[in-house]
C-alpha positions, 0 to 999 in steps of 0.5 A: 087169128083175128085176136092175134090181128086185133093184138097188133093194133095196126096204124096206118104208117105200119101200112107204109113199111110194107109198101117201102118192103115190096119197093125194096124187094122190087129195087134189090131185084134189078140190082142183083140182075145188074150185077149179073148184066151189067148192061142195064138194057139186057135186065128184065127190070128197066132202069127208069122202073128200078128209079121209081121203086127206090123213090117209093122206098125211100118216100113210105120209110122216111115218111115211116120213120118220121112218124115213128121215130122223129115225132117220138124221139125220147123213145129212140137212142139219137146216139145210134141214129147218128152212127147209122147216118155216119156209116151211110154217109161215109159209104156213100162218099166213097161210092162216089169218088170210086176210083178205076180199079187196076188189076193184074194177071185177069184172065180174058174171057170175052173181047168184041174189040180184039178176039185175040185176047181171048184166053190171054192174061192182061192188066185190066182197069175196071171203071165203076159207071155212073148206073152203077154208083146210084145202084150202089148207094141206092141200095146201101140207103135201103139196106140201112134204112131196113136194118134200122126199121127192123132191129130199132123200131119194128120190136117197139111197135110189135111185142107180142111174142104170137107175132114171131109165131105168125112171121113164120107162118108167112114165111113156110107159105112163101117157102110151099111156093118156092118148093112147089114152083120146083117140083112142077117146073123143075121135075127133070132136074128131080129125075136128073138127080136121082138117076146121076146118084145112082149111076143109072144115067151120067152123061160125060162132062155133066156132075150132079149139080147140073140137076140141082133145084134152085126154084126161081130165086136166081141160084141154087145156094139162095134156095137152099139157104131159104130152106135153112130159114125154114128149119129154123122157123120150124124150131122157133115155133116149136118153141113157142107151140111144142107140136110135133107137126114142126118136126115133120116141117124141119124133115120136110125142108131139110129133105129139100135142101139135099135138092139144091146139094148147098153143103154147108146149109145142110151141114149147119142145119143138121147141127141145129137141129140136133142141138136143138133135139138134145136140148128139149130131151134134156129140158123135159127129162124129168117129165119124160125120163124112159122116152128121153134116154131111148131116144138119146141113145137111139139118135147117139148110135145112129150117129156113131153107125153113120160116122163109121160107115161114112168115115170108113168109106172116105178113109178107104177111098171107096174100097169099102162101101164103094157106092157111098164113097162114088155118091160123096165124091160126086155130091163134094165135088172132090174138095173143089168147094174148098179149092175155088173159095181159097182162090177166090179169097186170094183175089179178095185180098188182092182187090183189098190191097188195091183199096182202102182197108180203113173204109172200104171200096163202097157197098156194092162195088166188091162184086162188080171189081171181083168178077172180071179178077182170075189167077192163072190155074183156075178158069173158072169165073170169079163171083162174089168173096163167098164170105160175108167177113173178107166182102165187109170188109172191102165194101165198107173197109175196118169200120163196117166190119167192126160195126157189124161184131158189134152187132153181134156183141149187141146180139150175144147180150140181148140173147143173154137177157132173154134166156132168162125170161124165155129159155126155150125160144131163146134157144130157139133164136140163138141157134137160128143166129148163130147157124147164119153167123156160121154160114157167113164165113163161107157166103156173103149172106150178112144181111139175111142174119137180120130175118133172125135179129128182128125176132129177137128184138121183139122177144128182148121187148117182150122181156123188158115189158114183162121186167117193168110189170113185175 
């Protein structure tokens, strides 16, 4: 450890990033409580406090960044500052000339004014007020600033591959918290779970998600997602260690994210893993042939048995293997994940049609006109697009979507470049990528593909180094 402290040779402006992080970290809050209250009275975090930690975070990473980057500038691309600055700025013209949304056939769930409407369809206007303009750019300059930093900077100062290792070491303390904060506080919703499973205890109207963990981290998703982060540093490290201990971390996550029932982390996570299994049996095959093909034949015919009994359960709608099919009926909801995401993307495409296709509504602004929008054979509320692609899109309109494919045509090309240099944990990286590229088609998680991008910058430095000695 204190070679590994010694090899990043810290400065002192690196002191100021992880100042402007907890700013940031403690801004982003009040703007996702906001988005839920959008009362700023009702939010725990007052908006005088959300105002100084945005000042302090854009004092320590400007102040970052002018030692890092505009003292050095021969090291940076000017170009791709330039179109980071032009999206920011463009963005932020729009947040400000906002204009009140109209939208047709919305549900109304609540009125002080008129208790009548309560229930009745309306044409409403939805106005964009002044607290949430400033959250809006607020944010934007943050997010912006961070992805720079993070993808542009950081892997110039950083390149040593120990550091990616030790990155997720922080991140499984982070995650023990998350689990054991669920485990003590959240005991009920364990016992809730297990007993609605396995029919010992169902009240009516209750499904299993009542029971689901969500730790303190504000919704059920988000806590499954974060164990998908650790499966995938669990990979990652194994790449780098090769100790079986990173197995066990990869059950012991997934095992916890059955808890918060997020399908779709539980599915791509599945998938990574086996990826990633099948390719270390076929990278070390010559050393390890016997244990290698039990092992591929094992794991293929507990798949193959697993499918048949799953597959025959759903086919016979519970005539055969009936406790499975109850226990998948219940954890699916019945095709309503489905269902709500379809209407949920008809009034994402309503709300797209009332924009400006080409630059969008304004980052932020999605949520806030989503929510109050319904159709007519659903009651239940609308939340966010549920799709990083169609939120992109209306948030920053053709031009931050096609920004962010390009993002990922930079990716797919520097991934490229490393697996040359370093196989193993580049497929490490590129799985842990590419199962957040998948889950964004479904939930607007975009931002947090960069905890992955960043590694891979630092790698993709490493390499170029390495190319240089050579």
């Amino acid at each position: 450890m204190k070679k590994f402290i010694q090899s990043l040779e810290l400065r002192r402006s690196d002191l100021f990033i992880l100042l402007g992080l907890v700013a940031y970290v403690t801004f982003l809050l009040f703007g996702q409580l906001f988005m839920q209250y959008p009362n700023p009275n009702d939010v725990a975090l007052p908006l005088w406090a959300a105002i100084i930690a945005f000042v302090l975070m854009v004092g320590f990473w400007g102040y970052y960044l002018y030692l890092e980057v505009y003292k050095n500038k021969e090291q940076y691309n000017l170009y791709l500052i330039g179109a980071f600055l032009f999206l920011m700025l463009l963005n932020v013209i729009v947040i400000l000339v906002q204009p009140k949304l109209v939208v047709e056939n919305v549900i109304v769930r609540y009125s002080e004014t008129n208790p009548d409407l309560v229930g009745q369809t309306v044409t409403a206007t939805i106005p964009v007020s002044a607290t949430h303009k400033f959250v809006f750019i607020s944010e934007l300059i943050g997010a912006i600033m961070l992805i720079y930093i993070g993808l542009f900077v950081f892997p110039k100062r950083f390149k040593s591959i120990a550091f990616i290792k030790y990155l997720g070491y922080v991140l499984f303390a982070f995650l023990g918290v998350l689990i054991l904060y669920g485990y003590i506080f959240e005991f009920k919703n364990y016992v809730g779970f297990f007993k609605y499973l396995l029919g010992i205890e169902r009240i009516e109207g209750q499904s299993i998600y009542y029971f689901t963990i969500q730790s303190f981290i504000l919704h059920r998703n988000a806590y499954g997602m974060m164990m998908m982060v650790g499966i995938i540093f669990a990979i990652i490290n194994h790449s780098i260690d090769k100790k079986w201990q990173y197995y066990l971390l990869m059950a012991f996550f997934y095992v916890n994210m059955i808890f918060s029932l997020c399908k779709t982390g539980l599915l791509i996570s599945a998938l990574i893993i086996v990826i990633y299994i099948v390719y270390r049996l076929i990278a070390t095959y010559k050393e390890h042939t016997k244990r290698n093909k039990i092992i591929l034949i094992t794991g293929a015919s507990v798949i193959v048995l697993a499918g048949l009994v799953l597959g025959t359960s759903y086919i016979t709608e519970g005539k055969v293997f009936g406790k499975i099919y109850e226990a998948i009926k219940s954890i699916s909801g019945g095709g309503s994940t489905l269902d709500s995401r379809l209407y949920i993307w008809d009034n994402s495409f309503q709300l797209i049609r009332n924009g400006w296709w080409l630059i969008g509504r304004g980052f932020g602004t999605y949520n806030l006109m989503l929510m109050p929008m319904n159709i007519l054979t659903h009651e239940d509320p609308v939340f966010p697009a549920h799709s990083a692609y169609v939120g992109l899109l209306a948030e920053g309109g053709i031009l931050y979507l096609l920004a962010y494919i390009c993002l990922l045509g930079y990716v797919v090309y520097v991934t490229i470049k490393c697996f040359k240099k370093n196989p193993g944990l580049t497929v490490a990286m590129g799985l842990g990528i590419l199962s957040f590229v998948l889950y964004s088609f479904i939930e607007a998680i975009q931002y947090f593909v960069y905890v992955l991008i960043f590694p891979m910058m630092v790698l993709y430095q490493t390499s170029k180094e390495k190319k240089t000695e050579e």
